[in-house]
C-alpha positions in Angstrom: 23.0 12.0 -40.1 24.3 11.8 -36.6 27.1 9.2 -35.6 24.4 7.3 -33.5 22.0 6.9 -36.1 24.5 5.6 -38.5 26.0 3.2 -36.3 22.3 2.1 -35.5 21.6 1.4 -39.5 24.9 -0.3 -40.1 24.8 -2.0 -37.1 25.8 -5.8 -37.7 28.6 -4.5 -40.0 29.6 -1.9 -37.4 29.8 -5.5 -35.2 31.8 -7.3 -37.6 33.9 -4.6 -38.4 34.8 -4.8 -34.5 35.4 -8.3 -33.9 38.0 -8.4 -36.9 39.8 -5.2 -35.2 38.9 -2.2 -37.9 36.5 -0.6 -35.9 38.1 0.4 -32.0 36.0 -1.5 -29.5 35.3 1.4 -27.7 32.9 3.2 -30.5 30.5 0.0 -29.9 30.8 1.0 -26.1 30.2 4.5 -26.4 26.7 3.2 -28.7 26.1 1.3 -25.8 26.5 4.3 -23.1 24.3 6.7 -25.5 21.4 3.8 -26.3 21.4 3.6 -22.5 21.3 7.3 -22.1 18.7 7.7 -25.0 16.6 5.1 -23.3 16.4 7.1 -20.3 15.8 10.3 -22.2 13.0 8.9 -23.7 11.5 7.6 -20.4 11.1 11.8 -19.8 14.0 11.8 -17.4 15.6 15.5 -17.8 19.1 15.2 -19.1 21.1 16.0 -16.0 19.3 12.6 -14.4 19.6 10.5 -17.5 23.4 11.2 -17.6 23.7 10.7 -13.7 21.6 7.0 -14.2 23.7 5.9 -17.6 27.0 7.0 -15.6 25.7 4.9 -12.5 24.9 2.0 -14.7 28.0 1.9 -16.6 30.0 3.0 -13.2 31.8 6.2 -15.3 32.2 9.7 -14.7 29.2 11.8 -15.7 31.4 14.0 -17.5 32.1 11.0 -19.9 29.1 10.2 -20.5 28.4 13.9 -21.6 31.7 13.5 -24.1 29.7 10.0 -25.5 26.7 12.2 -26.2 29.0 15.1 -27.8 30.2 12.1 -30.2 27.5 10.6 -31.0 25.3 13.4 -31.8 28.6 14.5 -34.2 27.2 14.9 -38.0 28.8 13.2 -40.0 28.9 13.3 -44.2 26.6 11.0 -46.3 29.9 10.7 -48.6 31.4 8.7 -46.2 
């Protein structure tokens, strides 16, 4: 199971979590980046061009956005 698809089943806990300061805000930002990046992914847009629209929207570099996907794709243990 990939970070983004955990974060996407646990996702009102993963908010929660947030807003009482035991998850870093930034992990429900890089979700964001990645849904947005997914979204354009599966609107056939080759990768290069849904990383440079996703960096665009979100006004980053697009060699953060390529970090994002590195993390998010991440496996991570069931155990955890």
């Amino acid at each position: 199971m990939t970070v983004f698809v955990y974060i996407g089943q646990n996702l009102e806990r993963m908010r929660e979590e947030t807003a009482l300061g035991l998850i870093k805000s930034s992990v429900m930002l890089h979700f964001e980046i990645y849904t947005r990046y997914d979204y354009y992914r599966k609107s056939d847009y080759s990768v290069s061009n849904s990383v440079l629209y996703t960096a665009d929207d979100y006004k980053i570099n697009e060699r953060w956005v390529y970090k994002v996907i590195k993390r998010m794709e991440r496996e991570i243990s069931k155990e955890c």
